[in-house]
C-alpha positions as CSV (number, residue, x, y, z in Angstrom):
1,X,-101.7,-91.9,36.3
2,X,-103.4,-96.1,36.4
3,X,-106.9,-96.0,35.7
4,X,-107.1,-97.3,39.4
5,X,-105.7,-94.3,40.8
6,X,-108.1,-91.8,38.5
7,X,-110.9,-93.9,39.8
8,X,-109.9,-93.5,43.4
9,X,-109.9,-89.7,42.9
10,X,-112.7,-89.3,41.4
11,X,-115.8,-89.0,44.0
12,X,-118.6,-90.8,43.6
13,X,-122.0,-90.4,44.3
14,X,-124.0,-92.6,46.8
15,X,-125.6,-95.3,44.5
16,X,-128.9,-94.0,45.8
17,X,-128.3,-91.1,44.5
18,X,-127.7,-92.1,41.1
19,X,-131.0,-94.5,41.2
20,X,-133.4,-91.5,42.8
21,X,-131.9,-89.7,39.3
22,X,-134.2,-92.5,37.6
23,X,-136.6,-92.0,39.7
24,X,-136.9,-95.8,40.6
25,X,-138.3,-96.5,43.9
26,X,-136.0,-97.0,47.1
27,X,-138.2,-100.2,47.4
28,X,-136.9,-102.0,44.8
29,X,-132.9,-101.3,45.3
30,X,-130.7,-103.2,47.3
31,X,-127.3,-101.4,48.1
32,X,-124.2,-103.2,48.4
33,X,-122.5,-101.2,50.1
34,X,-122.2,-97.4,49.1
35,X,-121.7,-97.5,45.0
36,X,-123.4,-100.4,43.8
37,X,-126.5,-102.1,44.2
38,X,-129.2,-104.4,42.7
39,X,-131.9,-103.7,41.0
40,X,-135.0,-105.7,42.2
41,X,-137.0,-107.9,39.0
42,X,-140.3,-106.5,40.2
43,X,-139.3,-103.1,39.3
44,X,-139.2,-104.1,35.2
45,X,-143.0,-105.1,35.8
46,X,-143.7,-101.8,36.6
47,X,-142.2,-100.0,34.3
48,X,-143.0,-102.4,31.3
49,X,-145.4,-99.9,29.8
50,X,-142.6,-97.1,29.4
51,X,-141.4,-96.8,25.4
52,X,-138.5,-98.3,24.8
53,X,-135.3,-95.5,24.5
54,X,-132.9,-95.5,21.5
55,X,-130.3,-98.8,21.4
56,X,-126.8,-98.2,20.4
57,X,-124.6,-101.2,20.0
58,X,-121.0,-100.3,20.2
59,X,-118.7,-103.2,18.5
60,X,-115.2,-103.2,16.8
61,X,-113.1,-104.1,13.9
62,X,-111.2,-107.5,15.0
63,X,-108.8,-106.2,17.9
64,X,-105.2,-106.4,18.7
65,X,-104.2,-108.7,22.4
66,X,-105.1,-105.9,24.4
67,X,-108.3,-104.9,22.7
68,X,-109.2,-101.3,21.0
69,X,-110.7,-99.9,23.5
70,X,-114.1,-100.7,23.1
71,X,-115.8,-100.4,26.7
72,X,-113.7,-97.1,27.1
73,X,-115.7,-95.7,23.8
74,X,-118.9,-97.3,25.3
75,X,-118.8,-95.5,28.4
76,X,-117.7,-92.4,26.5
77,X,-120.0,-92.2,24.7
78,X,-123.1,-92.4,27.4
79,X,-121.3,-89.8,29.2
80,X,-121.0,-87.7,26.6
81,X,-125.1,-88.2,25.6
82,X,-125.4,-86.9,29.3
83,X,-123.1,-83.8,28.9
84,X,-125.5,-82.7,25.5
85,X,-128.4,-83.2,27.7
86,X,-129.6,-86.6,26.6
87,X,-131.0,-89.3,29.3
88,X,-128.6,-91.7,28.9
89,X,-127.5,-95.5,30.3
90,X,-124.9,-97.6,30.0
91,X,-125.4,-101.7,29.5
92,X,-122.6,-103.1,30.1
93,X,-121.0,-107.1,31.0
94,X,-119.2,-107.8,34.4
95,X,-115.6,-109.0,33.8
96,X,-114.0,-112.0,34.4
97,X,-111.1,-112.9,36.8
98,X,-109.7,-115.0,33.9
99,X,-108.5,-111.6,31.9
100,X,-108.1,-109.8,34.8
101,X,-105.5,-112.0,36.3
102,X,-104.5,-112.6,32.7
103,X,-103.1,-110.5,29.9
104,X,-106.3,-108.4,28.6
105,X,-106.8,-106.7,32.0
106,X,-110.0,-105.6,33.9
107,X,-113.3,-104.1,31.7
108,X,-114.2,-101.2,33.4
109,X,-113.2,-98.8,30.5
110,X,-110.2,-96.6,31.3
111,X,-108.7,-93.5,32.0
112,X,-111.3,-90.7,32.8
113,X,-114.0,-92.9,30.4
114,X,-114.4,-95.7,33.7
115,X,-117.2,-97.2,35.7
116,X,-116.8,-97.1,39.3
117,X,-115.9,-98.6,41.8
118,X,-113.4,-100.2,39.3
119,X,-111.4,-102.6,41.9
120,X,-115.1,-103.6,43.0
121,X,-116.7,-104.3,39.5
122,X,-113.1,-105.9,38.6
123,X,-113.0,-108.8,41.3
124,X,-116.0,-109.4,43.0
125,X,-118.3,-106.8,42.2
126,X,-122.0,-108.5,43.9
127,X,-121.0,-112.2,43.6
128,X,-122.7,-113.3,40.7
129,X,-120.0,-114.7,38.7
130,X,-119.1,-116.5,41.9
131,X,-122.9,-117.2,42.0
132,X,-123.0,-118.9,38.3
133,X,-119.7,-121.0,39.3
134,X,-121.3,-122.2,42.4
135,X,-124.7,-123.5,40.2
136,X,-122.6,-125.1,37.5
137,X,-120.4,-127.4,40.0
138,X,-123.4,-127.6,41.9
139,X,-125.2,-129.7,38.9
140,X,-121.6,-131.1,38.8
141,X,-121.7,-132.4,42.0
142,X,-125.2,-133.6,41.9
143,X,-124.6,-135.8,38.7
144,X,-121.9,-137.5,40.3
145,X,-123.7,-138.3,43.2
146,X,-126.8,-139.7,41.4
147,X,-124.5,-142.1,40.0
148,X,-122.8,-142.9,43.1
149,X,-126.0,-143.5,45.0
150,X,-126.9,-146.4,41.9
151,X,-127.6,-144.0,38.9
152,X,-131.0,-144.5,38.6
153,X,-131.1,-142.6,35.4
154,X,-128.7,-145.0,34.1
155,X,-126.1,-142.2,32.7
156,X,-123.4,-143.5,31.0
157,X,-122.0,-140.2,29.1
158,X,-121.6,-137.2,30.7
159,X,-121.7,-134.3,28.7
160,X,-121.6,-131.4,31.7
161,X,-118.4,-129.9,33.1
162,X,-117.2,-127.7,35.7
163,X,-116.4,-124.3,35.4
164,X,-113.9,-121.7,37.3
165,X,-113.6,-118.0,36.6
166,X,-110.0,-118.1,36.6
167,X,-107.4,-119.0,33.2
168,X,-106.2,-122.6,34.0
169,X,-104.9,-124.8,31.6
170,X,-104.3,-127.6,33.6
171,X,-108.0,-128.0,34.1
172,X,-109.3,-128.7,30.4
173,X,-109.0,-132.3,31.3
174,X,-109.1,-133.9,34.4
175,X,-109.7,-137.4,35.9
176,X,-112.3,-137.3,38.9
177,X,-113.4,-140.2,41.3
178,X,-109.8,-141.1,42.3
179,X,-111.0,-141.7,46.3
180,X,-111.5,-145.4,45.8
181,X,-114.7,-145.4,47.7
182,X,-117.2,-148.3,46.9
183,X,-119.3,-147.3,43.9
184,X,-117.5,-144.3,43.3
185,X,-116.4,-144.4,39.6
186,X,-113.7,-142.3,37.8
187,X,-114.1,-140.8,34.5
188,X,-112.7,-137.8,32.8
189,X,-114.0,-134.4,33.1
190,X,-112.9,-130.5,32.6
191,X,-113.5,-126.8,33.3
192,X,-114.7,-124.0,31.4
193,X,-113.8,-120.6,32.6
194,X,-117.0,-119.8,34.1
195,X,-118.1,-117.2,31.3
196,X,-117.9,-120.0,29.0
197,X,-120.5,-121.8,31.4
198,X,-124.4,-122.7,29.9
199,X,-125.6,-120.9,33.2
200,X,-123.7,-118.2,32.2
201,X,-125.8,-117.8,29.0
202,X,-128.7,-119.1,30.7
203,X,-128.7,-116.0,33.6
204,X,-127.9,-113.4,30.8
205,X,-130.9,-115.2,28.2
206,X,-133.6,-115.7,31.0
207,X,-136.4,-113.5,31.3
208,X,-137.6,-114.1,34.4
209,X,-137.0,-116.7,37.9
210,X,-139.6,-119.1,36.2
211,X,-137.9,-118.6,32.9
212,X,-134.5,-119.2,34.7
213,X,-135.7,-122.1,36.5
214,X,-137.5,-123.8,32.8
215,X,-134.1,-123.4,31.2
216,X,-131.8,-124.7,34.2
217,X,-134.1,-127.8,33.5
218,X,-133.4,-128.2,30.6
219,X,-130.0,-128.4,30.6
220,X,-128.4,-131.4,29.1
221,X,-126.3,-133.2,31.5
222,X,-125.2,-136.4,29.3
223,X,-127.1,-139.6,28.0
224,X,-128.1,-142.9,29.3
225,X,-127.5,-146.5,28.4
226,X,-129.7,-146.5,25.4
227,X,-128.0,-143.2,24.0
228,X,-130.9,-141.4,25.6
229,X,-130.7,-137.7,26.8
230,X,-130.7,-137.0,30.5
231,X,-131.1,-133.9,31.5
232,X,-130.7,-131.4,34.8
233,X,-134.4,-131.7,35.8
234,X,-134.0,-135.3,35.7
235,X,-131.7,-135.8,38.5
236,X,-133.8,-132.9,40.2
237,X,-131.0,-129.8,40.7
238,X,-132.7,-127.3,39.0
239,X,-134.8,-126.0,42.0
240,X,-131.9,-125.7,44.0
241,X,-129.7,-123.9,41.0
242,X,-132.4,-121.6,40.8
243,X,-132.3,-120.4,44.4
244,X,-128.5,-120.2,44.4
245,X,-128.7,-118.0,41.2
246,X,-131.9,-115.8,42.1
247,X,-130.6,-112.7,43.5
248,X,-127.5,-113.1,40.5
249,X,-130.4,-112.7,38.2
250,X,-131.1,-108.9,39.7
251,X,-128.8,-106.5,37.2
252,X,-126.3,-104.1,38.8
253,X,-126.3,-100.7,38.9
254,X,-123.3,-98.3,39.4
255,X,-121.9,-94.9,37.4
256,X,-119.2,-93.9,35.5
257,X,-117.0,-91.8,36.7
258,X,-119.4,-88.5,35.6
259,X,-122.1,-90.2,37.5
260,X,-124.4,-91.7,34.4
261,X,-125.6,-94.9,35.4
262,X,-124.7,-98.2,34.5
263,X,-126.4,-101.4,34.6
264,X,-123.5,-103.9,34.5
265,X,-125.0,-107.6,34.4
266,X,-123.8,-111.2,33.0
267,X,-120.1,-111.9,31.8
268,X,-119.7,-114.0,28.4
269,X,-117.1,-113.8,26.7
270,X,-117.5,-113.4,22.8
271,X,-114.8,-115.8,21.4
272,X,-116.4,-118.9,23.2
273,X,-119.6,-117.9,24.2
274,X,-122.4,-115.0,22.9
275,X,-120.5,-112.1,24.2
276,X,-123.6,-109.9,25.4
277,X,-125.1,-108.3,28.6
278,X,-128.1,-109.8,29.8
279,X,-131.7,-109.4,28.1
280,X,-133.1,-108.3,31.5
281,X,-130.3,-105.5,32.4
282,X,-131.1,-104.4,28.6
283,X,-134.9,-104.0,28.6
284,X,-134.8,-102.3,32.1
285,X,-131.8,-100.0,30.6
286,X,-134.6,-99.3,27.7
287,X,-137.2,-98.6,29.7
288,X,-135.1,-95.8,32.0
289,X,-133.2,-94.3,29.6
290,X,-133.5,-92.1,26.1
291,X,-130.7,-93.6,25.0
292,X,-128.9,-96.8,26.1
293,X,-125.5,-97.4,24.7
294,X,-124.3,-101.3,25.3
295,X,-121.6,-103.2,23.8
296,X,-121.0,-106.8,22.3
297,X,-117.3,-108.5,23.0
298,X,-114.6,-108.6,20.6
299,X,-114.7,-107.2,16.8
300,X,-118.1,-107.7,15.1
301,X,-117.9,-110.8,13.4
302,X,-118.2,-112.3,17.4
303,X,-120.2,-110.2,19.9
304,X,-122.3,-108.4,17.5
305,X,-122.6,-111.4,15.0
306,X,-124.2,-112.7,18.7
307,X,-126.2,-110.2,19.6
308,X,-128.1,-109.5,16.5
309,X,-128.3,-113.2,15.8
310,X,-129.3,-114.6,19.1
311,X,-129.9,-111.7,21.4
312,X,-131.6,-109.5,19.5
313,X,-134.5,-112.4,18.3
314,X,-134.9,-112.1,21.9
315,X,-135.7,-108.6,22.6
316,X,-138.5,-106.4,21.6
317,X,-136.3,-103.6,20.2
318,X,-133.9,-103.2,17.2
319,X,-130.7,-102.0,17.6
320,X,-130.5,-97.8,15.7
321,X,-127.3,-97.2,15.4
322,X,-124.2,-99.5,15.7
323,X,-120.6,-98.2,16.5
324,X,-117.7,-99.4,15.1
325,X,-115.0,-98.8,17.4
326,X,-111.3,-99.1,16.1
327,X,-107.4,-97.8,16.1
328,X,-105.2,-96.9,13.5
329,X,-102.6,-98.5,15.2
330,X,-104.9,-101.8,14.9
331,X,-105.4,-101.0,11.3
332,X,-101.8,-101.4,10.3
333,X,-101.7,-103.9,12.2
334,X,-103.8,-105.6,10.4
335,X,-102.2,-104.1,7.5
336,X,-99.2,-106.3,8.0
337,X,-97.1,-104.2,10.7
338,X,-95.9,-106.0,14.2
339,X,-96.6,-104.8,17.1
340,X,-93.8,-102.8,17.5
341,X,-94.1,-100.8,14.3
342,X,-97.5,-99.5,14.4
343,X,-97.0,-96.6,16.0
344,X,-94.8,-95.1,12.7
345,X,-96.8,-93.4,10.6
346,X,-97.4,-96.3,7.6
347,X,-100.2,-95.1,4.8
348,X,-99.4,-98.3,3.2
349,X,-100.6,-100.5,5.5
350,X,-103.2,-98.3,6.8
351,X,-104.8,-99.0,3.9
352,X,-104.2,-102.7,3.6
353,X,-105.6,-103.3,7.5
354,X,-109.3,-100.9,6.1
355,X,-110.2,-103.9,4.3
356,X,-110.5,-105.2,8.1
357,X,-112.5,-102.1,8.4
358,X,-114.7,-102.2,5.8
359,X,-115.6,-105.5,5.9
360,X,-117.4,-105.3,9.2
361,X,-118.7,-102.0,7.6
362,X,-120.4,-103.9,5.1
363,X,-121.6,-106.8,7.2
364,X,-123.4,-104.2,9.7
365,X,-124.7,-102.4,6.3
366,X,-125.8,-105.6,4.0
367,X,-126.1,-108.6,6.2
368,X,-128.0,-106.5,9.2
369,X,-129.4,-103.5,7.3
370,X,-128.1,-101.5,10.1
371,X,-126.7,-98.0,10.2
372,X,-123.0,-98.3,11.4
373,X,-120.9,-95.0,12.0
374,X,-117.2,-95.6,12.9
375,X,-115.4,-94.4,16.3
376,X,-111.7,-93.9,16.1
377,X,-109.7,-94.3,19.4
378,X,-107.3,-91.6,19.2
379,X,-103.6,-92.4,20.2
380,X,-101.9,-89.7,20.5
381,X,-99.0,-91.0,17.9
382,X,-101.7,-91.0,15.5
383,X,-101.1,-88.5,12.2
384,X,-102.7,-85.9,10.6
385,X,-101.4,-87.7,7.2
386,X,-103.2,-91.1,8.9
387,X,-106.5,-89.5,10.3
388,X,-107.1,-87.8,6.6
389,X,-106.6,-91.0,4.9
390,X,-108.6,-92.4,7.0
391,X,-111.8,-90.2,6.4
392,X,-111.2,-90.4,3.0
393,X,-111.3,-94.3,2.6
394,X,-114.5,-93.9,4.9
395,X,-115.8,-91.0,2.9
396,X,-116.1,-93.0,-0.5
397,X,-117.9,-95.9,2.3
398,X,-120.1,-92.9,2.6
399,X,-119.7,-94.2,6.7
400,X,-119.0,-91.1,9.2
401,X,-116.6,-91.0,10.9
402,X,-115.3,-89.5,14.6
403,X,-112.1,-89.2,16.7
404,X,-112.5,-89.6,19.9
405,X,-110.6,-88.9,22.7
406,X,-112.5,-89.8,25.8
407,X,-109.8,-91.8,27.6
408,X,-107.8,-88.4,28.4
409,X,-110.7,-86.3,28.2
410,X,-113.9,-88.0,29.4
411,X,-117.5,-87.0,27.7
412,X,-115.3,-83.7,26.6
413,X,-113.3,-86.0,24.0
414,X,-116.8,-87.7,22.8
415,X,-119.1,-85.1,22.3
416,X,-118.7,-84.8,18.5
417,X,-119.5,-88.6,18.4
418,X,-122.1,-88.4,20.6
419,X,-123.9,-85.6,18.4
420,X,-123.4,-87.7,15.6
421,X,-125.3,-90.9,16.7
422,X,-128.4,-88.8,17.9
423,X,-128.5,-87.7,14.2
424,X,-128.7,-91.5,13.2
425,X,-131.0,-92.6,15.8
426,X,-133.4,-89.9,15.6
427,X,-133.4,-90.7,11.8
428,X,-133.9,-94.6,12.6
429,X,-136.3,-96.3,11.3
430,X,-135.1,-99.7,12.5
431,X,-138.2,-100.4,14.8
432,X,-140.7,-100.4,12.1
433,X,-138.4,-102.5,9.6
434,X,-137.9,-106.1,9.6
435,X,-135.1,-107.5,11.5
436,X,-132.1,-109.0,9.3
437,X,-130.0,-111.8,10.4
438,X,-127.2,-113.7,8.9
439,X,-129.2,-116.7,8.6
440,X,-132.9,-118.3,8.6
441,X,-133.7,-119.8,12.3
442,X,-135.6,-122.4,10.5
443,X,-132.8,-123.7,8.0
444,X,-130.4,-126.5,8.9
445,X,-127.2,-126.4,11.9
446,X,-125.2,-127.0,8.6
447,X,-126.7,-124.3,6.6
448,X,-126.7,-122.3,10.0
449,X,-122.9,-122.6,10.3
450,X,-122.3,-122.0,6.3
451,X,-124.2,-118.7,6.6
452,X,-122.5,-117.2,9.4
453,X,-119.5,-118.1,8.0
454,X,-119.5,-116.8,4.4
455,X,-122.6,-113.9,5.3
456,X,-120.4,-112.4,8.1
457,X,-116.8,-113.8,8.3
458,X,-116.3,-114.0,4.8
459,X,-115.1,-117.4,4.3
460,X,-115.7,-119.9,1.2
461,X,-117.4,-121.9,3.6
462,X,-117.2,-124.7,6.4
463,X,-115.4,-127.8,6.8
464,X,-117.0,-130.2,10.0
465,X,-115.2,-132.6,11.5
466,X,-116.6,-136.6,11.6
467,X,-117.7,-135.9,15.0
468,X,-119.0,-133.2,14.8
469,X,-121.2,-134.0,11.9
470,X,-122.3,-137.4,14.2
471,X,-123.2,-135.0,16.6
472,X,-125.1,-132.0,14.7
473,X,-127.0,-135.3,13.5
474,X,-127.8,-136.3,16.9
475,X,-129.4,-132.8,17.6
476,X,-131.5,-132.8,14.3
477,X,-132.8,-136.0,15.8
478,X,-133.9,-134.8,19.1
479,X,-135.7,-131.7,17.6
480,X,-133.3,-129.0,18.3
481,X,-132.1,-128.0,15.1
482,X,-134.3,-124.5,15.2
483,X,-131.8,-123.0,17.7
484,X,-129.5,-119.9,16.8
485,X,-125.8,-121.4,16.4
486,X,-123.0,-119.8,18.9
487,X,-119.8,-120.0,16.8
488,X,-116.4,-120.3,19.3
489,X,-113.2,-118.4,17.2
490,X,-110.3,-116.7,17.5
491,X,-110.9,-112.8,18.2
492,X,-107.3,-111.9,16.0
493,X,-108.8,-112.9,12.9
494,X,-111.9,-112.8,10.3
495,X,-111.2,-116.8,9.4
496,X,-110.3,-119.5,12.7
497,X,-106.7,-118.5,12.1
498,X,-105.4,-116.1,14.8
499,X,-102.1,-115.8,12.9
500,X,-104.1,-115.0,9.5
501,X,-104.6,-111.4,10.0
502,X,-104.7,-110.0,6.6
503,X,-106.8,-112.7,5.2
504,X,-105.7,-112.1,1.7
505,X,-106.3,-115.5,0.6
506,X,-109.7,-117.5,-0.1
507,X,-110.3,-119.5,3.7
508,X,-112.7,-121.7,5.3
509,X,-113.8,-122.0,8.8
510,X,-113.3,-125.6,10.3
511,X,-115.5,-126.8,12.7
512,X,-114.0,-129.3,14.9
513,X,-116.5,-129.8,17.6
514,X,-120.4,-129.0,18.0
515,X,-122.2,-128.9,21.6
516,X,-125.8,-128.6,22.2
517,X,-126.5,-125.9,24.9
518,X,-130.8,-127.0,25.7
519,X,-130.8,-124.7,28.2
520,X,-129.2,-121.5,26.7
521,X,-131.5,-122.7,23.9
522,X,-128.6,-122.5,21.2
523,X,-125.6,-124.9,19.1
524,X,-122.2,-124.2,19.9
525,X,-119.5,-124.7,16.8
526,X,-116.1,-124.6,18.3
527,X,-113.6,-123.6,15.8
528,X,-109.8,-123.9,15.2
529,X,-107.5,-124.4,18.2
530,X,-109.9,-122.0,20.2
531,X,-110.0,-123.8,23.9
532,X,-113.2,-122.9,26.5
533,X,-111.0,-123.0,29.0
534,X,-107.5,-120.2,28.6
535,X,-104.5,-120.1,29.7
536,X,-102.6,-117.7,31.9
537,X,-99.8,-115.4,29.6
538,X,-96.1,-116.0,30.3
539,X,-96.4,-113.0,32.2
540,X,-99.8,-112.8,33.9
541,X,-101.4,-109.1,35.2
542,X,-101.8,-111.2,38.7
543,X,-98.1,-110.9,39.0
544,X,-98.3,-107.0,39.6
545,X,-101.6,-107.2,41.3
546,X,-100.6,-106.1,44.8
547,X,-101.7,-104.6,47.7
548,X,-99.9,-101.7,49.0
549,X,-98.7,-100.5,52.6
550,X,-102.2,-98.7,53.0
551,X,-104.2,-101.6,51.7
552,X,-104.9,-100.1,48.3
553,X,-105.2,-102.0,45.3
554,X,-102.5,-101.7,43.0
555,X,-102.0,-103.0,39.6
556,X,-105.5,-103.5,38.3
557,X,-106.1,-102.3,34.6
């Protein structure tokens, strides 16, 4: 049975239902419809005072094309916290069209470990990925204008592009102002998929409207004749960004499909932006729930390289207990075995594709000072032989280790996971120990760069590219060099390489472009071949999205 169809049978409760559980005042919800609603801003005033619940970040070894499953193990394991008797919450992101319609496919979770309603979250759930495209090509619009209308701020670069939440290569680069009008001017310009978008980052960083509206100000939109920098605030579109984005900035609430609720807010992507749900969907999730299980994209060496790094600084709490999700399948894999073959029992390159393993083990463990236990997606091709080796490699880690099975068997085929990480975090001391990043806030963007690369990837080091260099220069000389860095790379592989899976060889990570994000507040370092805007698959998923004779949805994953 498609996820879609075991989401469609599945009843759902009325989304009031589900928020009268948390007791939060009918007040401060506004429905959308039956099974999802918002969650007014207002309402984390008043519950600021409540302690903070138990935060489990659920991350993975670096995946295969169609992922290992990590927002399936997410959602299982909150639903199984429920079935022990635990108050538990999901915090999740809100997908993208680009995968969607592309080749990874929706991020809802799967088979009986979903949120719901899946065809609703998938598309276009409460608008606000449509709301963060409109503000982006909004500024857009409203820096072309200023300089058709005599560019009183005298820009001359543009630095700000457009954004769509679709894959569309043949946007990277385009040439706008064609019309021919008097004083219109052409120049080149691109897209960004829109969870690549600085107001992407911006809604999911912000901490309140004002906050929201400060950073949407500060946005740099390009530099003037005297290589000055001009930015959004100058030209005067940050009021009107903010009011197209203020009801965005209220997180979601829906359920999985065993009705624990799940606060499902902001949509980056890890590989080419900071991969994490928003701060404010987060801290409310912390301040309803015992225990709040969210997730970071990608393996670890992205989204929860991000979230501890940049997130984290952010938030009040520390993160207890951190989940290593990954396959054995995705282990050989990395071991050396194609695609096809890693579904024959291969000891041999099981244990050639741990190192992948074990490396973000010992990043969670030594770089973080984190307590990581690891969750293993259980295909049902898996061994006996495979799953003992396994334990045993981890054993001598001295890292547990659980199977689950929630993707045919819900919270049933998580509980002995979910047992596990209440034993870590009600042994966590994480709150009362000093937070450990990857690298010093105050040191350097090059230093910045260097550590994240050889503290977390592994790597020798960093090569930068002459322009980029100019430009991390520029940003030391306009005072910005104390921001977090936000490193764009290939999910497939430890180094910048997406064919180098097995990384047996010394690498370094090359830096071929650096852009300053003043509103998100951080330095983006784009590596390799990695492009902010994707591509659609030879075979896209939108080919065998359909609608059927009785107007269902078919096709969504």
């Amino acid at each position: 049975m498609e996820d879609i169809e075991i989401a469609r049978n599945t009843q759902l409760k009325e989304i009031t239902s589900i928020t009268d559980e948390l007791d939060i005042p009918n007040k401060y919800v506004e429905p959308y419809g039956h099974y999802k609603a918002k969650i007014n801003l207002d309402y984390l005033n008043e519950i600021s005072e409540n302690p903070n619940g138990k935060l489990i970040l659920t991350t993975s070894i670096n995946p295969t094309p169609l992922g290992e499953g990590k927002t399936t193990m997410a959602i299982g394991i909150a639903d199984a916290l429920r079935a022990i008797g635990k108050k538990s919450i999901l915090a999740l992101r809100e997908p993208s069209l680009g995968p969607v319609f592309g080749i990874k496919g929706g991020a809802t979770g799967g088979g009986y470990s979903q949120v719901a309603p899946m065809e609703d979250i998938n598309l276009h759930f409460t608008g606000d990925l449509h709301a963060i495209t409109c503000a982006n090509n909004l500024l857009s619009a409203m820096i072309d204008n200023h300089i058709f209308q005599g560019n009183a701020m005298q820009i001359e670069r543009v630095t700000w592009k457009r954004c769509l939440d679709l894959n569309d290569r043949a946007l990277r680069t385009v040439t706008i102002g064609q019309s021919g009008e008097k004083n219109m001017i052409p120049r080149e310009d691109g897209f960004d998929i829109t969870a690549a978008s600085e107001i992407m980052a911006i809604l999911c960083l912000a901490t309140s409207v004002q906050n929201l509206k400060e950073r949407l100000g500060n946005i740099l939109i390009g530099y003037n004749v005297n290589g000055n920098p001009v930015y959004c605030k100058d030209i005067n579109a940050h009021g009107a960004m903010t009011v197209v984005l203020k009801d965005a900035l209220n997180p979601n609430i829906v359920q999985t499909l065993e009705h624990t609720p799940a606060i499902i807010h902001g949509g980056p992507f890890a590989n080419i932006a900071h991969g994490c749900n928003s701060i404010l969907a987060t801290n409310m999730a912390l301040k309803l729930g015992d225990y709040v299980v969210t997730e970071a994209g990608f393996g670890a060496d992205l989204g929860a390289e991000k979230f501890l790094d940049i997130k984290r600084r952010k938030l009040e709490k520390n993160v207890d207990c951190v989940v290593i999700v990954a396959t054995i399948k995705a282990l050989k894999y990395h071991g050396g075995l194609s695609k096809d073959e890693v579904k024959t029992e291969n000891i041999e390159a099981l244990r050639k594709g741990f190192n992948n393993l074990k490396h973000h083990i010992d990043v969670i463990k030594n770089v973080y000072n984190l307590k990581p236990i690891v969750a293993i997606n259980k295909f049902g091709f898996d061994t006996e032989n495979e799953i003992t080796t396994l334990k045993s490699l981890l054993d001598a880690e001295d890292v547990e280790m659980s199977l689950d099975e929630s993707f045919a068997k819900g919270s049933e085929g998580a509980i002995d996971l979910a047992n596990k990480i209440v034993e870590i975090c009600d042994n966590s001391n994480a709150d009362n120990e000093e937070k450990k990043y990857s690298y010093n806030i105050e040191e350097d963007v090059v230093s910045k760069f260097e550590n994240v690369a050889k503290n977390v990837y592994g790597a020798e080091g960093v090569t930068i590219s002459d322009e980029a260099l100019a430009e991390i220069k520029k940003i030391e000389n306009m005072g910005y060099s104390k921001f977090p860095v936000c490193i764009a790379k290939t999910q497939y592989s430890l180094s910048d390489d997406d064919k180098n899976l097995l990384v047996e060889e010394p690498f370094t990570i090359n830096i071929r472009e650096v852009r300053l994000r003043t509103g998100a507040e951080f330095i983006v370092g784009i590596t390799g071949k990695l492009m902010t805007m994707p591509g659609l698959p030879k075979t896209p998923a939108a080919e065998r999205i359909d609608i059927d004779d009785d107007e269902n949805i078919v096709g969504i994953f």
